[in-house]
Every structure is written in C-alpha cells, then in structure tokens.
N, C-alpha and C positions, 0 to 999 in steps of 0.2 A: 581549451575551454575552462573557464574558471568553476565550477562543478566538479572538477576531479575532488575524490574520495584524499584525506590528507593520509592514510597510511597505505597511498600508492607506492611500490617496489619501485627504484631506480628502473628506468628503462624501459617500462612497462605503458601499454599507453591508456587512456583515460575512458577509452571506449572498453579496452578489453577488462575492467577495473570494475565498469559497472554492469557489465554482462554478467562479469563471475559473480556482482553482487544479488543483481536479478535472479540467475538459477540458485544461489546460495540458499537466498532466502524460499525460495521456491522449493528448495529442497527442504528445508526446515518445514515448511509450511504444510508440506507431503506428511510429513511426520507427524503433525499433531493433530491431520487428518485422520490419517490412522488411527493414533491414541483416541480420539474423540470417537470414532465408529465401533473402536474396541470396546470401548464406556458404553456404549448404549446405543449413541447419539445418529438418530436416524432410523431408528424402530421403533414401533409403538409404543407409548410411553408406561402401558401397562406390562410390554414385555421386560423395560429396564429395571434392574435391580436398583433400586433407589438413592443404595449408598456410592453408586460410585456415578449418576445423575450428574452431580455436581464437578467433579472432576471430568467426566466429559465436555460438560458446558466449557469449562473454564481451558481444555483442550483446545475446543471450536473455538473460543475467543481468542487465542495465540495463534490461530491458523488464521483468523480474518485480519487480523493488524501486521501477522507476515506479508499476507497477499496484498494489502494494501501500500505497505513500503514496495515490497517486492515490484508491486507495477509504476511504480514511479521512476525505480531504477531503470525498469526497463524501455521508458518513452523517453529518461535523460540518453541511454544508450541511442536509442531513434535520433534524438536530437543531435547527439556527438557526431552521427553517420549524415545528417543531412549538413551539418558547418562544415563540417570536410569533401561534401561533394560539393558545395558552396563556395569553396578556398576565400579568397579577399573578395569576392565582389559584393555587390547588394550590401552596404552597411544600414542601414536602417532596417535591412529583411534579417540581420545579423542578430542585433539588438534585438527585434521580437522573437527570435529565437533565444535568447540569453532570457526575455520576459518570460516565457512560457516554459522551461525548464524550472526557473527557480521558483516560479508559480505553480505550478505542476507539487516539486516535491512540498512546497511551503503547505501545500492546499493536502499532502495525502498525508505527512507528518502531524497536521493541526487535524487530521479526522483521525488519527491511531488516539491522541490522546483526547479527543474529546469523548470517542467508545469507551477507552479504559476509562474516562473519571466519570461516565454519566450516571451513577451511581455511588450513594452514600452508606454503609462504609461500601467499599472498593467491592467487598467478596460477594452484596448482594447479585453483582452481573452476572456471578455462576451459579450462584447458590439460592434460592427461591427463599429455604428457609432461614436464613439470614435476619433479621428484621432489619429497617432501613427503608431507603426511597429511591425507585431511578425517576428524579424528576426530568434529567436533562433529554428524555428519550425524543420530543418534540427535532430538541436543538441539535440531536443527532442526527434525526432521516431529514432535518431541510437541510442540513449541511451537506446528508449524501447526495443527496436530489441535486444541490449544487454542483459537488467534487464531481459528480458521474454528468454533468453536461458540459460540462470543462473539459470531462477524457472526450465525451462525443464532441466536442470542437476542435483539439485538439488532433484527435484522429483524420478528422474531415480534413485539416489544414494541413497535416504532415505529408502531403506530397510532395515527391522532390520535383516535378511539372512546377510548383508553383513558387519554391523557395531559390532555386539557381536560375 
C-alpha cells in the first residue's frame, strides 16, 4: 500500500508501522490527558488555580490533535487489513480504498491544523487572557461536523462482507 510511513525499518510491514503509530500517539495523547487533569482541567473552574488554567488548556489541546492523527492511523491500519484480505481482486473496490485512506488522513491532518491556527496569536486557544481573536471557531466545528461523517461512512463501509 503506498501509505506506508517513509521511516519504515527494512522488513517491517506497513500495517505493523501504523499500528505502532496509532498506540504511539495514543500513548502520547494518554499523557497530556493527565497533564491537563493535573492543571485543573475538568473541575470546577472556581476550584482551578488560575495560573496554571492555561497550561492545562493548552495540555488538552495537544491531547485532541494527538487523538485526531492518532485515529486516522488507526482506520489506515483497518484499511492495510482489509487490501490484504482483498489480495488482487476487485480493482476499482481497491482504488476506493486507496480514496478513503488518503481521504481519511488528508481530512484529520487539515482538522489538527485548522484547531491549532483558529486563533490569532496562536496562544489565545489556551490562554483566555491573551488578547486576540478566534474567529475561525465557525470554520472549525463545520469542518468537525464534516471529518466525524466521514469516520461514520467510513466505519459503516469498512466491512470486509462488502470489500472482498
């Protein structure tokens, strides 16, 4: 599958590459879970200590753009397992699966960075008191609204009854 990661190890195959990539990130993403709940983030906001408000948030934001790469690796993984149960046949059902992987990461890549930039400067996303603007927050939930009906088609469609 042309999707392999390019600092794949000789040998190694392309499903196990994005597996380790999926929990990698996932583990990462574990982590500034924590860090953000340690900061505050998730108790009343009169119980958080205020200076460290900010560093939390900005924890939670590196935990939602992990888990967003994170699941993209994990449906190209889905996808690697269904072209190999697939072997040569069905070339056009081949092709829409080569569409929908690269659609898939294209779509949760362009929603990491449309989060990080919806906001002028950058540090407004964590920091309230910042001055600045997030004007793009519009062009951010219709994007989600889009990327997450995509994973629901996506998921409805990834049976392997339908692709072999």
């Amino acid at each position: 599958m042309y999707l392999s990661l390019p600092f794949r190890p000789a040998g190694v195959s392309s499903r196990l590459t994005r597996t380790a990539g999926t929990q990698l990130l996932g583990i990462i993403a574990h982590v500034f879970l924590v860090l953000s709940t340690h900061s505050g983030i998730g108790n009343h906001l009169t119980a958080v200590d205020p200076t460290h408000l900010a560093t939390g948030f900005l924890y939670d934001w590196i935990f939602n753009i992990c888990t967003i790469v994170s699941s993209g690796f994990g449906k190209l993984a889905i996808l690697d397992i269904l072209l190999r149960i697939q072997g040569k046949t069905h070339k056009t059902k081949r092709w829409i699966l080569y569409f929908v992987g690269a659609s898939t990461m294209l779509l949760n890549v362009n929603q990491s960075i449309i989060v990080w930039f919806q906001c002028k400067p950058r540090d407004k996303l964590w920091n309230v008191l910042v001055p600045g603007t997030c004007d793009a927050q519009q062009v951010v939930l219709s994007f989600g609204v889009f990327q997450g009906s995509k994973s629901s088609l996506f998921a409805a469609t990834s049976q392997p009854r339908w692709w072999c």
